[in-house]
C-alpha positions as CSV (number, residue, x, y, z in Angstrom):
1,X,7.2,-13.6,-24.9
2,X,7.4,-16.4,-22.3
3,X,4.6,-18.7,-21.9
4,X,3.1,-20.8,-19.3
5,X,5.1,-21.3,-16.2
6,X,7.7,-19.0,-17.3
7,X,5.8,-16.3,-17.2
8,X,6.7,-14.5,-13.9
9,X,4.6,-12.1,-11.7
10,X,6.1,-8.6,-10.8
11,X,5.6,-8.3,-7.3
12,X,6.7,-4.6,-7.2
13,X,3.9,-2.7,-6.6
14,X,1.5,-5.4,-5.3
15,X,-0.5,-4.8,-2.1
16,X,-0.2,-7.8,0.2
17,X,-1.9,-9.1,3.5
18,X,0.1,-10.7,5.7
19,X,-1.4,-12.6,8.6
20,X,0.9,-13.8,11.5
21,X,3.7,-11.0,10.6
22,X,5.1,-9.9,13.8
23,X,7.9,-13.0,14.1
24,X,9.7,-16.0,12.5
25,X,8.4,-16.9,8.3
26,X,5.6,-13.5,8.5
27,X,8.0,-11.4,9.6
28,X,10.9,-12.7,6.8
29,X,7.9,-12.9,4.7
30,X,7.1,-9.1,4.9
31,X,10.7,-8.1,4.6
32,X,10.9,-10.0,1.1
33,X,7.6,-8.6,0.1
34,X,9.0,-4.9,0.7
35,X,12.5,-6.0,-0.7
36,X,10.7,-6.7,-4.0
37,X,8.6,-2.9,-3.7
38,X,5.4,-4.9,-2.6
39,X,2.9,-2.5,-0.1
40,X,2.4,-4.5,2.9
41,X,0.0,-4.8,6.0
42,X,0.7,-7.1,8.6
43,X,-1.6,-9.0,11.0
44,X,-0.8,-10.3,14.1
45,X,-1.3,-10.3,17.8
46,X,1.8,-8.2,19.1
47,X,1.6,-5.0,18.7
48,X,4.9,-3.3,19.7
49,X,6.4,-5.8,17.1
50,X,4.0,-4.8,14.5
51,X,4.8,-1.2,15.1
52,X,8.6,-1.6,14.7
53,X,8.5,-3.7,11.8
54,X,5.9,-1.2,9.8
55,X,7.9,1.6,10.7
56,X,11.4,-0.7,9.8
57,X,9.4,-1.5,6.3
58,X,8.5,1.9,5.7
59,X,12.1,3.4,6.3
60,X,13.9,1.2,4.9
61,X,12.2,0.3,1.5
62,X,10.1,3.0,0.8
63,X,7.1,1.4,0.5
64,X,3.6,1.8,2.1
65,X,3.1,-0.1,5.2
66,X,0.7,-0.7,8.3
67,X,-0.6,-3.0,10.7
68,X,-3.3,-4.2,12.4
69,X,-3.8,-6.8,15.6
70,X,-5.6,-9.4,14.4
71,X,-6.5,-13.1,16.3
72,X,-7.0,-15.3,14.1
73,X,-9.1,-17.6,15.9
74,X,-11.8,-14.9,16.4
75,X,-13.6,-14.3,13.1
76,X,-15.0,-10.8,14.2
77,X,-11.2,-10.0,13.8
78,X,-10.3,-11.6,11.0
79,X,-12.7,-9.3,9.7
80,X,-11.8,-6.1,11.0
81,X,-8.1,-6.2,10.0
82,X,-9.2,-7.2,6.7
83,X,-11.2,-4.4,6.6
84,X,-8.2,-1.8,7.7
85,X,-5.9,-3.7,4.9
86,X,-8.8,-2.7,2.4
87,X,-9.0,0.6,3.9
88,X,-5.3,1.5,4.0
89,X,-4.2,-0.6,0.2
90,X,-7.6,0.1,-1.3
91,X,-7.0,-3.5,-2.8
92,X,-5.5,-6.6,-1.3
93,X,-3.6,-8.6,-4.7
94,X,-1.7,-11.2,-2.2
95,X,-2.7,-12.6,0.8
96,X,-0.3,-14.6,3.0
97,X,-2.2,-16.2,5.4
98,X,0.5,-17.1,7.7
99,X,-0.6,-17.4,11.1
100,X,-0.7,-20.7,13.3
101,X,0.6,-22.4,16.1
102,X,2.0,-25.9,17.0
103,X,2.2,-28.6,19.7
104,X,2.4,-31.7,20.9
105,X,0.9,-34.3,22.9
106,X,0.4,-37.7,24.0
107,X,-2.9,-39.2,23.1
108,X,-2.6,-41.7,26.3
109,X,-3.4,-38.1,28.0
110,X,-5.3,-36.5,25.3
111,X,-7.1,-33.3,25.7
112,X,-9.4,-32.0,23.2
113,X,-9.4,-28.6,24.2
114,X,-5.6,-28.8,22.9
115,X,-7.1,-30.1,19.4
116,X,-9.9,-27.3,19.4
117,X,-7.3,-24.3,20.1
118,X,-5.0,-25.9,17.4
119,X,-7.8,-26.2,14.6
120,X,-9.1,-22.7,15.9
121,X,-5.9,-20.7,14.7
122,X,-4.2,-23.2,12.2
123,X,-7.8,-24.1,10.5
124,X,-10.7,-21.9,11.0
125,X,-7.8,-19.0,11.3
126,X,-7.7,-19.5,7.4
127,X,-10.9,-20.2,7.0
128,X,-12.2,-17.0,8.2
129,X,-9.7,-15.0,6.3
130,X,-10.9,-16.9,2.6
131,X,-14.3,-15.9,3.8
132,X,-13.5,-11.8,4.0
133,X,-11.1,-11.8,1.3
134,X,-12.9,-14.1,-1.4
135,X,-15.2,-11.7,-2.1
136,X,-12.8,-8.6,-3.2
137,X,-10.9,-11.1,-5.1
138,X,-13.8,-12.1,-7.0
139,X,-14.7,-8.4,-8.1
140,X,-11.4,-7.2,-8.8
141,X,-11.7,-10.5,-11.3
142,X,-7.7,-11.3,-10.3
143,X,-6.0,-12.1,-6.4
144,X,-3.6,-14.8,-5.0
145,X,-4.6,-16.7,-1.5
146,X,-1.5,-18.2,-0.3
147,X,-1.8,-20.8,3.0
148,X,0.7,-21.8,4.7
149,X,0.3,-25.5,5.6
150,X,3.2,-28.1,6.7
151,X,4.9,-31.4,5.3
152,X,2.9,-32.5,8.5
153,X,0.0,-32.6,6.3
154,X,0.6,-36.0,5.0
155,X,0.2,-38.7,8.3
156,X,-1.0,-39.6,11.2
157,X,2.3,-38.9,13.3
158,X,2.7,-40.1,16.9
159,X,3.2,-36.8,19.2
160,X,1.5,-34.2,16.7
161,X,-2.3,-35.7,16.5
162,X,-3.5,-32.0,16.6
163,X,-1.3,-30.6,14.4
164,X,-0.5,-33.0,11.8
165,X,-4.9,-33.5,11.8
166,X,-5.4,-29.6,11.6
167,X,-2.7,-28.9,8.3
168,X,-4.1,-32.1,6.8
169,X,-7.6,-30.4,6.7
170,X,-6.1,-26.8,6.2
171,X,-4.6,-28.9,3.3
172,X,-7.8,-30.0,2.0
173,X,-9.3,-26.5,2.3
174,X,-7.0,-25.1,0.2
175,X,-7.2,-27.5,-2.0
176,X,-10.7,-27.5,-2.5
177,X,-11.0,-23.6,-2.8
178,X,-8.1,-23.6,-5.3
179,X,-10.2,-25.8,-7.9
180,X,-13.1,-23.6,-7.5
181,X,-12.1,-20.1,-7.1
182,X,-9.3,-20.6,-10.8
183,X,-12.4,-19.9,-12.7
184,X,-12.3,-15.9,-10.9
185,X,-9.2,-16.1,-11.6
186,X,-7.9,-16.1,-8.2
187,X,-4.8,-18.4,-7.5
188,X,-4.9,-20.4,-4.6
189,X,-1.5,-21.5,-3.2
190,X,-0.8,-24.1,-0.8
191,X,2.8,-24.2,0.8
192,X,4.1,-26.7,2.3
193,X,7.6,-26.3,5.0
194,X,9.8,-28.7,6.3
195,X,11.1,-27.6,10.0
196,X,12.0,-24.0,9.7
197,X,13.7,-22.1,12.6
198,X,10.9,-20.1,14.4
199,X,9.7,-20.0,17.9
200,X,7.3,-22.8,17.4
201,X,10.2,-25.2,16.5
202,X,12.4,-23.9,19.0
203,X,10.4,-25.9,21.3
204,X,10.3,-29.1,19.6
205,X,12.5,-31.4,21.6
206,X,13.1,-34.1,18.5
207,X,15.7,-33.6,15.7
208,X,14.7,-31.8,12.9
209,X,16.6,-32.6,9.7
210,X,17.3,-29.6,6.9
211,X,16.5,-27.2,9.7
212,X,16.3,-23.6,7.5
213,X,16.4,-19.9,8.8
214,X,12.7,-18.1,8.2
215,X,14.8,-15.7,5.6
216,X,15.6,-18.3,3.4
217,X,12.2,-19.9,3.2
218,X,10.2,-16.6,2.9
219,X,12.6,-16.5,-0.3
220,X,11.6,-19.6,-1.8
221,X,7.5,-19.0,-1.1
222,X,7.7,-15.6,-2.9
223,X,9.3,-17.2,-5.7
224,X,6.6,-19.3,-5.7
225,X,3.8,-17.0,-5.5
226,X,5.7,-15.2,-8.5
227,X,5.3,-18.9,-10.4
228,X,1.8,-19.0,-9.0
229,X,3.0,-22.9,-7.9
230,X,0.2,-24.5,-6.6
231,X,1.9,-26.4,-4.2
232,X,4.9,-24.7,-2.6
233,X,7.3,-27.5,-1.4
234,X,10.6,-27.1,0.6
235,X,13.1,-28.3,1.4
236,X,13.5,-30.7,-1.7
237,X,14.9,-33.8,0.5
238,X,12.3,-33.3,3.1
239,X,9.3,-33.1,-0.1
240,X,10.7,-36.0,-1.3
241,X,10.6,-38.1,2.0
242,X,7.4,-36.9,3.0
243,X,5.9,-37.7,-0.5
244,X,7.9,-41.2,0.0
245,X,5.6,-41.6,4.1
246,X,2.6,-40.4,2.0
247,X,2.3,-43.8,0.1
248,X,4.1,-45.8,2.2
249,X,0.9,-48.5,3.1
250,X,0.0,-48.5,6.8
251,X,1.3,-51.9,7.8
252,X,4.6,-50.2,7.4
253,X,4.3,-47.3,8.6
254,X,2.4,-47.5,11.7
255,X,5.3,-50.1,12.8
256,X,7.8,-48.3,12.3
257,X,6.5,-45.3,13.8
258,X,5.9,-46.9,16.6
259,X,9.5,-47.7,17.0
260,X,10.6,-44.2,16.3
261,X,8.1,-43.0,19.0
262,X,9.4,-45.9,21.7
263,X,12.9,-44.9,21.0
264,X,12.0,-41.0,20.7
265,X,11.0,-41.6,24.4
266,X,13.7,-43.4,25.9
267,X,16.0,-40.4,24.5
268,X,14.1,-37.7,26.8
């Protein structure tokens, strides 16, 4: 028998919740799930792309699958697809909580409303869904709650004060809830990209180094949700460096990003 971290979860016949489905690492995400013989339902705001993709799922794999619109930012709706995920699987055993949004601004023009809409979906978006989905995971005594943070979690970095603040706290969330909740014996994951190619980085006007395809990375968190990893970390090089800025002490790094910034601006 193997022990520990060998052992393996069987993803085949698993129900999982996907939030944030329709396009880019949910989308690739649901596709892996259904490769593997997982039932899914996927949440997310468009609908036709919902619809195609359950009915793509459901032809091609052979598994159950359904949808729901969801907003993340509204908790009423958080709710209600839950609820439909319940109704439809009975039982939700992995929940990807998937959905967010990026951006970028200068703080010389700051607007808070930016940093509320931001912390709305990429914070509270998660928070909401631990709130609806704690409780079946409690009773069925066994569930994993994977969140899908960034590598932006670690600094203060000039031109992403919104988003680098809201996956630092989604960070701490997570981390918090996955101390507490082991003794239910539900698993609380934390992953953790580098720049992966999705509509939200297709607008980011900066280079973005180890660039990966969504199919790729969806690989890597499901192999981690099998390991039950609590901290899902990828690229490698891009872990590495961003555990290197992490401890870096400030009298460097604030310098030195204040160069990269200067320069990052005379390029545009």
């Amino acid at each position: 028998m193997k022990k520990g971290c060998d052992i393996m979860l069987e993803i085949k016949g698993k129900n999982i919740y996907i939030s944030g489905g329709s396009r880019g690492i949910g989308r690739a995400l649901a596709i892996e799930s259904a490769v593997n013989g997982a039932n899914v339902f996927i949440a997310a705001r468009d609908n036709q792309k919902l619809t195609d993709l359950s009915r793509e799922i459901s032809e091609k794999f052979g598994v159950k699958s359904s949808y729901s619109f969801c907003d993340v930012s509204d908790k009423n709706s958080v709710m209600e697809s839950i609820n439909q995920a319940l109704a439809f699987l009975s039982k939700i055993d992995i929940a990807i909580l998937n959905a967010g949004i990026g951006g970028s601004e200068k703080i010389a023009e700051f607007d808070s409303n930016n940093l509320q809409k931001i912390f709305e979906v990429n914070v509270f978006g998660i928070a909401h869904a631990l709130e609806f989905l704690i409780p079946g995971m409690k009773e069925n005594g066994s569930g994993i709650i994977a969140g899908i943070s960034s590598m932006a979690d670690v600094r203060g970095f000039p031109g992403s004060a919104s988003y680098s603040s809201s996956k630092s706290a989604l960070s701490m969330l997570l981390e918090s809830a996955r101390i507490e909740m082991k003794r239910y014996n539900v698993d609380v994951l934390t992953v953790r990209p580098g720049f992966v190619k999705t509509d939200m980085t297709d607008q980011n006007d900066f280079e973005m180094p180890f660039l990966m395809q969504p199919e790729k990375a969806a690989k890597i968190i499901m192999d981690g949700i099998r390991k039950k990893k609590r901290i899902i970390a990828f690229p490698k090089q891009m872990a590495l460096l961003t555990g290197l800025v992490k401890i870096i002490p400030s009298w460097i790094f604030e310098p030195a990003l204040k160069n990269w910034d200067k320069n990052a601006r005379k390029k545009k």
